[in-house]
C-alpha positions as CSV (number, residue, x, y, z in Angstrom):
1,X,6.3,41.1,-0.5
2,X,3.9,43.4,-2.4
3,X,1.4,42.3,-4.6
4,X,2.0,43.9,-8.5
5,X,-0.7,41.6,-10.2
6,X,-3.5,38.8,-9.4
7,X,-5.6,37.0,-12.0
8,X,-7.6,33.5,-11.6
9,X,-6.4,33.0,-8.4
10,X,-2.5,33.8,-8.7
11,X,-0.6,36.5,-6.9
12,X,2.6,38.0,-9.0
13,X,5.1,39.4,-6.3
14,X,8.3,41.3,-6.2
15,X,10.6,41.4,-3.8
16,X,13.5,43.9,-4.0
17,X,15.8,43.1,-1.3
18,X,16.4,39.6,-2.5
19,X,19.9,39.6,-4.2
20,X,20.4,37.2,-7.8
21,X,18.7,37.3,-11.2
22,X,16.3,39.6,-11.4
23,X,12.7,37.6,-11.2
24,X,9.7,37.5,-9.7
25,X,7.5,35.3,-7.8
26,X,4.0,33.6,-8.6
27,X,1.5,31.9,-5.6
28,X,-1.6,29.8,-6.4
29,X,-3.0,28.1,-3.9
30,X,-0.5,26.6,-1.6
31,X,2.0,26.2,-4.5
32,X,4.7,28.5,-5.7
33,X,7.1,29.4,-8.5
34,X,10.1,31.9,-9.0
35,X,10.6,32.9,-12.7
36,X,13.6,34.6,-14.2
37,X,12.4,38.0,-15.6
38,X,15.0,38.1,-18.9
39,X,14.5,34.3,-19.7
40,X,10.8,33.9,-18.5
41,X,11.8,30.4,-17.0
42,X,10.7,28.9,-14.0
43,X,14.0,28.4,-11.5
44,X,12.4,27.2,-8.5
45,X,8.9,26.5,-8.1
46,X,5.9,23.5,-7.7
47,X,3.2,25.2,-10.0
48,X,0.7,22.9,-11.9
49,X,1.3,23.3,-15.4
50,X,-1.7,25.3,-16.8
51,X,-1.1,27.9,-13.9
52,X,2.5,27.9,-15.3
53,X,1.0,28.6,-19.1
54,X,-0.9,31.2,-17.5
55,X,2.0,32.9,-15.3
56,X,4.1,32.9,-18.9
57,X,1.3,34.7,-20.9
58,X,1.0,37.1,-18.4
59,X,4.7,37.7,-18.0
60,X,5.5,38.2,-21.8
61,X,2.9,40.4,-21.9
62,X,4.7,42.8,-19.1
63,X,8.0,41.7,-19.2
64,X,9.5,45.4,-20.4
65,X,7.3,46.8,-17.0
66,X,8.6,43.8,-14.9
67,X,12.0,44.4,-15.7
68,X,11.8,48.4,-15.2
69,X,10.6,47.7,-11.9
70,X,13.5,45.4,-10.6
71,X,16.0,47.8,-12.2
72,X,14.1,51.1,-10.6
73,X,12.8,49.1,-7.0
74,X,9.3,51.0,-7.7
75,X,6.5,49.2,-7.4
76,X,3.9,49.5,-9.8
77,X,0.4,47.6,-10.1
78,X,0.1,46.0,-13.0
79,X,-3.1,44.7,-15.0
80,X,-4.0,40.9,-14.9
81,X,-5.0,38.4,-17.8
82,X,-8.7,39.2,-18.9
């Protein structure tokens, strides 16, 4: 699953062959999260709360590139949080 951000330690994914909403996956550490793109909430996931806050400013910040990307399935690096 490629790699389209990474800040403080968390990895922002996308996978495109994976079928429901569209969304995207976070990593930090050994824990995980799935968020919906359109809603910005986390559907499945163990993340500690502050990398949560952090995965949310960070996704509404790209959510129009996030989105583009699920609907084209062209992956596209995008910036971290500074």
């Amino acid at each position: 699953m490629p790699v389209i951000a990474r800040f403080y330690g968390i990895f922002i994914k996308m996978y495109f062959k994976e079928h429901g909403v569209p969304h995207f996956h976070a990593v930090y550490n050994e824990f995980n999260g799935v968020f919906n793109i359109e809603t910005l909430k986390m559907i499945e996931g163990d993340l500690p709360s502050k990398a949560k806050q952090l995965i949310l400013e960070w996704a509404r910040l790209y959510k129009n590139e996030l989105k583009n990307m699920w609907k084209t399935q062209r992956y596209k690096q995008l910036p971290g949080l500074e």
